[in-house]
KELOVO-708638 format. One line per field, with one value per residue: residue number from 0; residue in three letters; x, y, z of N, C-alpha, C, O in turn. Coordinates in Angstrom, 3 decimals. Each point is the difference from the previous one (the first is absolute). Example, Ala and Ser with C-alpha at 12.3 -4.5 7.8 and 13.67 -1.06 7.14 Angstrom:
REM residues 2
i	(0/1)
aa	(ALA/SER)
n_u	(13.190/-1.386)
n_v	(-5.690/1.069)
n_w	(7.800/-1.385)
ca_u	(-0.890/0.820)
ca_v	(1.190/1.190)
ca_w	(0.000/0.060)
c_u	(0.900/-0.770)
c_v	(1.200/1.090)
c_w	(0.000/0.730)
o_u	(1.036/0.509)
o_v	(-0.019/1.108)
o_w	(0.665/0.169)
***
This chain:
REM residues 106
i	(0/1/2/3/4/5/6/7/8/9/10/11/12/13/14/15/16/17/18/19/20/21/22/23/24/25/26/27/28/29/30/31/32/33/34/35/36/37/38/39/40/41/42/43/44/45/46/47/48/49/50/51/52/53/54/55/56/57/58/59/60/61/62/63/64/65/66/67/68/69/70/71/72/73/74/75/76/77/78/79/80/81/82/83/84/85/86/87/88/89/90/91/92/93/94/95/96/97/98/99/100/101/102/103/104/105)
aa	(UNK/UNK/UNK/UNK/UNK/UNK/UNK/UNK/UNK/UNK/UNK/UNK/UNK/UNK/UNK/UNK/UNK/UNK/UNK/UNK/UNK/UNK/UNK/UNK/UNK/UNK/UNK/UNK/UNK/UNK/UNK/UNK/UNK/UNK/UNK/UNK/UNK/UNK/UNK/UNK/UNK/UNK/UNK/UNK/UNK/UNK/UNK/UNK/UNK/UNK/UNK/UNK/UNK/UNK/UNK/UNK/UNK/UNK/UNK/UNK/UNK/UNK/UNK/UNK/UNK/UNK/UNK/UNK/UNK/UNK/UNK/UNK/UNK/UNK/UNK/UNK/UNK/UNK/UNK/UNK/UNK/UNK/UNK/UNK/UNK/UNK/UNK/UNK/UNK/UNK/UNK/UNK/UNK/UNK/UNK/UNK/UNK/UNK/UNK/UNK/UNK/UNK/UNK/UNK/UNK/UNK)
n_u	(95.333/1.760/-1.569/0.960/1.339/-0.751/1.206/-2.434/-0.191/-0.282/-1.192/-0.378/2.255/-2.291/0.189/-1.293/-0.437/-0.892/-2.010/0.287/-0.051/0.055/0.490/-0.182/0.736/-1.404/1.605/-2.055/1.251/0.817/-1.550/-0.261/1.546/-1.852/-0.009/2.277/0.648/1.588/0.514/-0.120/0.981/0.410/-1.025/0.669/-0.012/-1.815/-1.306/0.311/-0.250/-0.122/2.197/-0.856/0.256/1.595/-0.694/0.169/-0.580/0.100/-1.869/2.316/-2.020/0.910/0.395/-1.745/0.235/-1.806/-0.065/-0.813/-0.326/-1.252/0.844/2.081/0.080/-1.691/1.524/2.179/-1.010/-2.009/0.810/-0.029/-1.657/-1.152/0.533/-1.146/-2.122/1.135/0.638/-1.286/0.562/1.717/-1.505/-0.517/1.730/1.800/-2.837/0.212/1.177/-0.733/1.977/-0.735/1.201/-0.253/0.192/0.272/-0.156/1.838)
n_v	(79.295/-1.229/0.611/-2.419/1.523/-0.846/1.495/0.636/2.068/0.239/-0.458/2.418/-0.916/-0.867/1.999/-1.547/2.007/-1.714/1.437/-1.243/-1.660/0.177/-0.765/0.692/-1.616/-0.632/1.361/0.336/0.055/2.425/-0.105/0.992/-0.022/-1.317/-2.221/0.292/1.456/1.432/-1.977/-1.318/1.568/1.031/0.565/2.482/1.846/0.601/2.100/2.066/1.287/-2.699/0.269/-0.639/2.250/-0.173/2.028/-1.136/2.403/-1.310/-0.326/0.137/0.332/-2.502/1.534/-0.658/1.049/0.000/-0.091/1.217/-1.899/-0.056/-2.190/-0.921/-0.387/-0.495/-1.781/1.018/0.098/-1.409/-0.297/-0.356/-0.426/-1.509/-0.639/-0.694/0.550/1.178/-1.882/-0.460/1.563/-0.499/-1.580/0.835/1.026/-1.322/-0.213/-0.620/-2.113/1.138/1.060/-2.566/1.168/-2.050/0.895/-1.456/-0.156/1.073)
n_w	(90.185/0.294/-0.948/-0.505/-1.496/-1.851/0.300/-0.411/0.802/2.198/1.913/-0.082/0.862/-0.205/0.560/0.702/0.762/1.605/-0.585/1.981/-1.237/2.181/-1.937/2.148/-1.047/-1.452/-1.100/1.036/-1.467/0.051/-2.254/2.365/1.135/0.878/-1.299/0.216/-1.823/0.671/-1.612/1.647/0.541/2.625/-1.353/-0.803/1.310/1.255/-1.858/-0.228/2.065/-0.183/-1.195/2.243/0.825/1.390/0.721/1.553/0.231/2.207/0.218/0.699/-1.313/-0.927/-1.987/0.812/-1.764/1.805/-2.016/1.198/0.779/-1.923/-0.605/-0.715/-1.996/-1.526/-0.535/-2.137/-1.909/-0.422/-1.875/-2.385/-0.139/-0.320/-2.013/-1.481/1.493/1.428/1.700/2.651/1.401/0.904/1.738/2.043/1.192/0.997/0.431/2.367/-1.467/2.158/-1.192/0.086/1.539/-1.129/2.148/-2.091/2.750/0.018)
ca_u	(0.758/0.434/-0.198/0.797/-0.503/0.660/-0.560/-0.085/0.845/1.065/0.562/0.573/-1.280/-0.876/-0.841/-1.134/-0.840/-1.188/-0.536/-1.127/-0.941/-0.049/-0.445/0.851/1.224/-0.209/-0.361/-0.659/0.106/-1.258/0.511/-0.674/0.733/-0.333/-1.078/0.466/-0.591/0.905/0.294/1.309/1.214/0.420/-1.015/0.060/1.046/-0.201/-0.656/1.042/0.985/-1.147/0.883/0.802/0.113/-0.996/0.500/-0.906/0.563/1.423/-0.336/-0.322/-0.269/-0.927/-1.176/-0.425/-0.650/-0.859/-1.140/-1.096/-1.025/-1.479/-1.266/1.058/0.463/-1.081/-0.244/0.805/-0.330/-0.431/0.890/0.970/-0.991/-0.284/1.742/0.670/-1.378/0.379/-0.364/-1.158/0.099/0.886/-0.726/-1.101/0.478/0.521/-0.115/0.575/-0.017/0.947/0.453/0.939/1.237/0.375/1.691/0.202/1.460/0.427)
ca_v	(-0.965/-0.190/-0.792/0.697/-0.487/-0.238/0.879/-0.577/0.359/0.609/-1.512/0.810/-0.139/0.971/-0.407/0.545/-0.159/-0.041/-0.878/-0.789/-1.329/-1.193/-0.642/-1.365/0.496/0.594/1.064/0.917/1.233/0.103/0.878/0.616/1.076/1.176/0.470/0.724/-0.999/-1.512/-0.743/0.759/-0.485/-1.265/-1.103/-0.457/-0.556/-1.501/-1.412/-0.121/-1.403/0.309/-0.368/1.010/-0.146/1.094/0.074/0.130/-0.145/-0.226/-0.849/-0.219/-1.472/0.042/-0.077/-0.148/1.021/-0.420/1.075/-0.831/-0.176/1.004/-0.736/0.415/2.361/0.281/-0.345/0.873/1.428/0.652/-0.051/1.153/0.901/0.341/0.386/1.826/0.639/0.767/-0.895/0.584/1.118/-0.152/-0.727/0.742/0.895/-0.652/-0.643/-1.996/-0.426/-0.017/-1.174/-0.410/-0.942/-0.874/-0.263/-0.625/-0.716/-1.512)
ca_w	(-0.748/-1.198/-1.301/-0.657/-1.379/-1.210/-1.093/-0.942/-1.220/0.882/0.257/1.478/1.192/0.639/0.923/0.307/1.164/-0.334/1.470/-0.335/1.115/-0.080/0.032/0.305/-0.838/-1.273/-0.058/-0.846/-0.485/-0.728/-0.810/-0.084/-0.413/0.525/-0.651/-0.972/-0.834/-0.578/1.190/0.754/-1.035/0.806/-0.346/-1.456/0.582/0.260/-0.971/-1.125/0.388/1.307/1.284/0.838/1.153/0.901/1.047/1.260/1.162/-0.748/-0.451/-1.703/-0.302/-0.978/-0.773/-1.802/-0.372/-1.203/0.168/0.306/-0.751/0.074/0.826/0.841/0.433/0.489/1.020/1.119/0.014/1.272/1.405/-0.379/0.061/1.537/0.231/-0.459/-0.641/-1.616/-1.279/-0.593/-0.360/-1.229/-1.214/-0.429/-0.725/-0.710/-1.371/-0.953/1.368/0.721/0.322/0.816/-0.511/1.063/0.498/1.008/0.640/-0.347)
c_u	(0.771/0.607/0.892/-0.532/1.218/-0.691/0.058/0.731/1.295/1.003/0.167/-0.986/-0.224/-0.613/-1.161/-0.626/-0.820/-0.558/-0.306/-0.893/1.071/-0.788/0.642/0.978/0.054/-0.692/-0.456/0.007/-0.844/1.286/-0.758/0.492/-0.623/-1.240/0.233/-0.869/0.961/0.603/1.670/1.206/0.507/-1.324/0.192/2.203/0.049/-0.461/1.740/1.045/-0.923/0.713/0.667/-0.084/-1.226/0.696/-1.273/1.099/1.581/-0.194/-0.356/0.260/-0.447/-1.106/-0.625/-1.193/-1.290/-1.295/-1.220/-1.497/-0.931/-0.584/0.934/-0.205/-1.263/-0.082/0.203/-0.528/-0.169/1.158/1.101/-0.827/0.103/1.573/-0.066/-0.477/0.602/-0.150/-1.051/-0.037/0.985/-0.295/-0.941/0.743/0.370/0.054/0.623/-0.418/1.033/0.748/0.275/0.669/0.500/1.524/0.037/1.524/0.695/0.812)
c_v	(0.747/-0.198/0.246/-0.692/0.487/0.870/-0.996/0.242/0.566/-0.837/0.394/-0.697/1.160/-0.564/1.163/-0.327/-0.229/-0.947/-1.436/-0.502/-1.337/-1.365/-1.851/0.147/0.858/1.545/0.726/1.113/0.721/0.604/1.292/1.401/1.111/0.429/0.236/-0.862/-1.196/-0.232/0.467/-0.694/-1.491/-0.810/-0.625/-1.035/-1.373/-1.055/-0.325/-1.101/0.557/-0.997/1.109/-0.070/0.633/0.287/0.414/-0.026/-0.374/-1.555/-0.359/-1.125/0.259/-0.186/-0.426/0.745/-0.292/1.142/-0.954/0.168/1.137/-0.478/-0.107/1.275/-0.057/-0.604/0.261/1.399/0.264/-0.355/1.021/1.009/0.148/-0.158/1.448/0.411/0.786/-0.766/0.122/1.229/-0.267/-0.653/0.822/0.926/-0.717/-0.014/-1.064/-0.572/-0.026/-1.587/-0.515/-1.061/-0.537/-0.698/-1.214/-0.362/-1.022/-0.587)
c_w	(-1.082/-1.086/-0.701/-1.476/-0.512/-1.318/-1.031/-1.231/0.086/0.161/1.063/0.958/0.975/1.665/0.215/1.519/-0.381/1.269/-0.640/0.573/-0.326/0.278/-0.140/-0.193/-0.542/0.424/-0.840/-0.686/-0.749/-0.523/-0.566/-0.709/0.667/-0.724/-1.299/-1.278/-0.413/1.718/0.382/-1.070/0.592/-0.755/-1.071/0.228/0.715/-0.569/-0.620/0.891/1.294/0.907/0.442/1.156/0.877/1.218/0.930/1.120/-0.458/-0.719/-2.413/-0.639/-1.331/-0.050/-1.082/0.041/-1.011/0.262/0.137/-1.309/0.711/1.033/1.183/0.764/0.699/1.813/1.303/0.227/1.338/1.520/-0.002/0.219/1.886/0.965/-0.553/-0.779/-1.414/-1.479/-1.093/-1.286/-1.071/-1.067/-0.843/-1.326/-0.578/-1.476/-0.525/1.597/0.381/0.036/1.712/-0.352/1.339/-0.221/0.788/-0.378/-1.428/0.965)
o_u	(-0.571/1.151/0.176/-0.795/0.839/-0.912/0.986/0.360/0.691/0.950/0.299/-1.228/0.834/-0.279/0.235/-0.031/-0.257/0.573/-0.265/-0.441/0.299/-0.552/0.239/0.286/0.769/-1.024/0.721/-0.864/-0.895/1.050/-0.212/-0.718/0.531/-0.541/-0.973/-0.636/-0.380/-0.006/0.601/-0.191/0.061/0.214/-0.150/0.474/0.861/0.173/0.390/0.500/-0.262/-0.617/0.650/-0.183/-1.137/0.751/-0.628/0.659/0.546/1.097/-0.958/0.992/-0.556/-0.719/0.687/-0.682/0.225/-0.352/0.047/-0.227/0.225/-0.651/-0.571/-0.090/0.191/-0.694/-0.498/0.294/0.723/-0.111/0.451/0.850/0.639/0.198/0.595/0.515/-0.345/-0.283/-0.009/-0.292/-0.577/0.387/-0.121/-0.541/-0.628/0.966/0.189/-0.519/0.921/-0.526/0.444/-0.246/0.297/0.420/-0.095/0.602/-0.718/0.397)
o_v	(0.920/-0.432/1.193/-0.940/0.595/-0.564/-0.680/-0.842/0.129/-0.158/-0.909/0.079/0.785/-1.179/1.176/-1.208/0.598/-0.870/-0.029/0.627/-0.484/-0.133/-0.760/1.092/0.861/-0.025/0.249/0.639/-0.697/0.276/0.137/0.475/1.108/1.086/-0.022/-1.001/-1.079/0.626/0.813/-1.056/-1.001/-0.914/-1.201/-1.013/-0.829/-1.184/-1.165/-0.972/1.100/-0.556/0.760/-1.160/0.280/-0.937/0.880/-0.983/0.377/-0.382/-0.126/-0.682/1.054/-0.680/0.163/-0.237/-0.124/0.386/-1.044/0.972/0.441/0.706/0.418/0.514/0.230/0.577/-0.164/0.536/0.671/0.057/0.556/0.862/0.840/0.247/0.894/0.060/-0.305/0.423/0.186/-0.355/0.176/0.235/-0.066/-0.130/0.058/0.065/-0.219/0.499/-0.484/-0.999/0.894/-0.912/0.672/-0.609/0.037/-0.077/-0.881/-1.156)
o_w	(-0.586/0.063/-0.245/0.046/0.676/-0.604/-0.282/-0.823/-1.011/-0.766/0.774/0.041/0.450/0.216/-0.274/0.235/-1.044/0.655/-1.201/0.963/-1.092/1.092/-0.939/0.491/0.427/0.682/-0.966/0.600/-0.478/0.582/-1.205/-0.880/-0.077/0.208/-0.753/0.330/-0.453/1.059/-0.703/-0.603/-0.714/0.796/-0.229/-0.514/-0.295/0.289/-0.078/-0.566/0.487/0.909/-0.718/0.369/-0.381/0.270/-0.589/0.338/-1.037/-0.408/-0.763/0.256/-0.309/0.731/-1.008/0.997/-1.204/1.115/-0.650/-0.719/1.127/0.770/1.007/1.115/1.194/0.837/1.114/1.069/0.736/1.224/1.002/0.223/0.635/1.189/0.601/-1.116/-1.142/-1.121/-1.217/-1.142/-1.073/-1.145/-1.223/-1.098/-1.058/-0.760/-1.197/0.998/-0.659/0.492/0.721/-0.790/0.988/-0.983/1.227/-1.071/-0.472/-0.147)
***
């Protein structure tokens, strides 16, 4: 998939690759960075205007952009996880909680 944003402080729109899950409509994302200790810049970019797009394939459509609750995030883990084990491992180094952030259609 991907992801285009709006620099929060920039104003330059950006796009980013990123895998997800989908789920019904609505598609899943992690904001993992790979483990790193702060979260990916595209995140702090989607809280700041969390309207935008997405492209899958040749297929692009809006978006509204919400990071999910602790108890949210917890339900999806194990499925983002057994979609793409490294997760595991990035939480561990992390030191925060790995944000997810859910894309649904407008």
């Amino acid at each position: 998939m991907l992801l285009d944003h709006v620099g929060a402080k920039s104003g330059q729109k950006r796009t980013t690759p990123l895998i997800y899950l989908a789920d019904g409509e609505d598609l899943i994302i992690v904001a993992s960075r790979g483990g790193s200790p702060k979260n990916p810049a595209w995140l702090h970019n989607l809280v700041a205007n969390p309207e935008t797009e997405v492209e899958i394939r040749r297929d692009r459509f809006p978006v509204r952009c919400s990071v999910m609750s602790s108890e949210e995030r917890a339900r999806y883990w194990p499925k983002l996880t057994a979609m793409y084990k490294d997760y595991d491992g990035y939480q561990e180094r992390a030191n925060r909680e790995i944000p997810v952030v859910r894309l649904s259609r407008v």
